[in-house]
ROVEXLUM-720156 format. One line per 5 residues: number of its first residue (from 1); their letters; for each residue x, y, z of C-alpha. Coordinates in steps of 0.001 Angstrom, whole numbers, plus 500000, padded with zeros to 6 digits. Example, Ala and Ser with C-alpha at 12.3 -4.5 7.8 and 13.67 -1.06 7.14 Angstrom:
<sites>
1) AS) 512300/495500/507800; 513670/498940/507140
</sites>
This chain:
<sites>
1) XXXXX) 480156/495208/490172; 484075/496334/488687; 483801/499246/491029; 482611/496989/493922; 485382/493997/492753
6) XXXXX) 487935/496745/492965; 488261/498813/495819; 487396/495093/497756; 491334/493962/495945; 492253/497507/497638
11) XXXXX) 491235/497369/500757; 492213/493827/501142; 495519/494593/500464; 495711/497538/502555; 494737/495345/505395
16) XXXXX) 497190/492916/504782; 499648/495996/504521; 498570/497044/508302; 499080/494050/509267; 502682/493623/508636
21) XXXXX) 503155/496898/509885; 501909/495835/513138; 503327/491953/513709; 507413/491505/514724; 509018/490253/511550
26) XXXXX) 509336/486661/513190; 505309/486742/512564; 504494/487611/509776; 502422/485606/507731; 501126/483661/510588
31) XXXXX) 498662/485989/512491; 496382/488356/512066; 494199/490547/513674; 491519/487827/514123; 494366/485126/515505
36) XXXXX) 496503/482453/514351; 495876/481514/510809; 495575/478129/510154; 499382/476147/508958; 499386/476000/505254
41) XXXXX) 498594/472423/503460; 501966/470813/502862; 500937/471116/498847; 499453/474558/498999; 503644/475595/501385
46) XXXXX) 505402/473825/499063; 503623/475776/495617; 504425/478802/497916; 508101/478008/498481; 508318/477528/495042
51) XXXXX) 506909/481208/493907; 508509/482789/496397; 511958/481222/495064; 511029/482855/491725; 510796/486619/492619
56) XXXXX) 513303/486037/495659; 516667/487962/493172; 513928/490522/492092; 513565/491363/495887; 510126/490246/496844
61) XXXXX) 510005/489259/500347; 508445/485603/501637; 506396/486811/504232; 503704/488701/502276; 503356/485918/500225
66) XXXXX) 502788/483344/503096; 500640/485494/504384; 498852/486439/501192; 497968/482422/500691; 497138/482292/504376
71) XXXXX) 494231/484827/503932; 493014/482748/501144; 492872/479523/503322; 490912/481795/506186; 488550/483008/503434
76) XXXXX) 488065/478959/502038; 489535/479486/498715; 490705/476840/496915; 494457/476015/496271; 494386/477006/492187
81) XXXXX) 492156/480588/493217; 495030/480919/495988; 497867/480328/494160; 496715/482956/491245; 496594/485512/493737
86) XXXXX) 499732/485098/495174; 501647/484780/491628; 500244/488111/490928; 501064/489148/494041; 504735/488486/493915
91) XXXXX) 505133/490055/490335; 503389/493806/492010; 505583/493116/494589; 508807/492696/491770; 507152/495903/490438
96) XXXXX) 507114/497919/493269; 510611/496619/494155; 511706/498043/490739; 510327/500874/491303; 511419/501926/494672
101) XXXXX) 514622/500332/494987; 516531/498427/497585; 515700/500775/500476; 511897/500374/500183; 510877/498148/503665
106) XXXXX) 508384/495451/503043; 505711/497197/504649; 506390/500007/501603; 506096/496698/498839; 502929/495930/500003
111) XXXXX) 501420/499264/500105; 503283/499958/496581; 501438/496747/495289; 498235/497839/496029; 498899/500857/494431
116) XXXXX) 499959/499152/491252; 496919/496547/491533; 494736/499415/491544; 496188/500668/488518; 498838/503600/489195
121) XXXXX) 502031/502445/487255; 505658/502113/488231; 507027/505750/487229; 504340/506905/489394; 505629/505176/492163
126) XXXXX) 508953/506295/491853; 507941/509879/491979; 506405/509101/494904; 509442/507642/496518; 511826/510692/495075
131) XXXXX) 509373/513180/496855; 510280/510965/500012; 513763/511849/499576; 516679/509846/501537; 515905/506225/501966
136) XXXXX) 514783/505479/505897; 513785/502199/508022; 510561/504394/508859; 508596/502816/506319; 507234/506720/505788
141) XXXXX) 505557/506170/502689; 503264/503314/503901; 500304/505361/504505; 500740/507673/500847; 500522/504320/499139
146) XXXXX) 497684/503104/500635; 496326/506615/500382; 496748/506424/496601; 495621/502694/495887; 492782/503918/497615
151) XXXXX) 492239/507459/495501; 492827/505199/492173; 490230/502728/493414; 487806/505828/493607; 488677/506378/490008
156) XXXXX) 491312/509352/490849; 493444/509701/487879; 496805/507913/488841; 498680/511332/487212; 495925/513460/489335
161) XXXXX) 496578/511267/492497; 500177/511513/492602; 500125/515158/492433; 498264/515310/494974; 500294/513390/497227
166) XXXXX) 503916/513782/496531; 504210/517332/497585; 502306/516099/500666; 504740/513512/500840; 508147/516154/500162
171) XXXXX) 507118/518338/502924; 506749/515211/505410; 503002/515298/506039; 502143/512980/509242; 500306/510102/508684
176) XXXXX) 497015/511190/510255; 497345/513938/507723; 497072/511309/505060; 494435/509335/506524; 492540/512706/506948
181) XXXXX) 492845/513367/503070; 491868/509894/502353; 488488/510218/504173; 487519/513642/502602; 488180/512635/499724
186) XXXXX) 486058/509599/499922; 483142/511965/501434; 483184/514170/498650; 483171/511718/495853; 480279/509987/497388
191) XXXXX) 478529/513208/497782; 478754/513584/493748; 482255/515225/493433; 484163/514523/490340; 486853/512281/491628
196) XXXXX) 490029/514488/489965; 488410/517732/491090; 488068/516111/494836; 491566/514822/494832; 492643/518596/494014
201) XXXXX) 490951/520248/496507; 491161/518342/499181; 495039/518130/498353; 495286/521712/498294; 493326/522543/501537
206) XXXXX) 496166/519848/503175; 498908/521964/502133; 497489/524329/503117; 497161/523784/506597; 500838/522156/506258
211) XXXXX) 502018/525739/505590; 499736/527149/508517; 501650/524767/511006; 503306/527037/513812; 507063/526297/513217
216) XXXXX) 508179/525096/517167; 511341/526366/518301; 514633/525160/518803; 515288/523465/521919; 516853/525293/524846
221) X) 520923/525243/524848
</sites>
């Protein structure tokens, strides 16, 4: 049932994650992929407001909250169930923020919170974002969070999973790359892998084809 409780908290907030990724900014928090959510209660706004007024100088963004206490109206939680999520919620989010700095994009947060709800810690994140390298807009290390909330769900080690991802992550793997890793690695636990020793090879075999990757030439003068 922990297992099950788990990687459900994962993938829930990996879906929220796409979903930011995918709305304009002037959106967010009011649809998703199954249509307009429903307009908060007045209460249930105003008890937002007021959390997201509390982590606003630690650089946690409004929208994933809204949108956070949004999914719990669609799912028929009440307003006390909704409201502990989303205070938890904002303080990952403060975490991450910590963690990754001022450059991070909110997409990045909410990926970086999931990590950190699944139970990787905040110096793991950072060596995530170092391997990254110069800040961007590209919100480039979307998919290696998700990928590692994900591993750490499947009981990867946190240490183990960010091994296996930052040097994925320093040589610019695409995302599909990611995605790729993220499914064999899911495969091979549920075929009766040890997760650490999965995480390793499959990481390995990646780089490996990284390294294989014809180089394409310069473009013509």
């Amino acid at each position: 049932m922990r297992v099950h409780v788990v990687l459900s908290r994962a993938a829930s907030t990996a879906s929220l994650c796409f979903a930011l990724i995918a709305l304009p900014s002037h959106l967010h928090g009011q649809s998703t992929a199954a249509g307009t959510t429903p307009q908060l209660p007045p209460a249930l706004d105003a008890a937002v407001n007021r959390i997201a007024d509390s982590v606003r100088a630690s650089g946690v963004p409004k929208d994933p909250l809204v949108s956070k206490a949004a999914e719990g109206v669609l799912k028929g939680a009440d307003d006390v169930r909704i409201l502990d999520v989303v205070r938890r919620f904002a303080h990952e989010l403060a975490d991450a923020h910590a963690a990754l700095g001022s450059c991070a994009t909110t997409p990045e947060l909410v990926a970086a919170a999931s990590a950190l709800h699944a139970g990787v810690t905040t110096p793991l994140l950072t060596r995530v974002q170092r391997a990254a390298g110069i800040c961007s807009t590209t919100a480039r290390l979307v998919m290696p969070f998700v990928v590692l909330a994900d591993m750490v769900s499947r009981h990867v080690t946190p240490d183990v999973a960010v091994s296996s991802l930052e040097t994925l992550v320093e040589r610019g793997a695409p995302d599909t790359q990611f995605a790729n890793l993220r499914t064999a690695i899911e495969r091979d636990i549920a075929s009766g892998q040890a997760p650490d020793a999965a995480a390793r090879v499959r990481s390995a075999a990646a780089l490996r084809a990284i390294d294989t990757r014809p180089i394409k030439p310069p473009p013509p003068l």
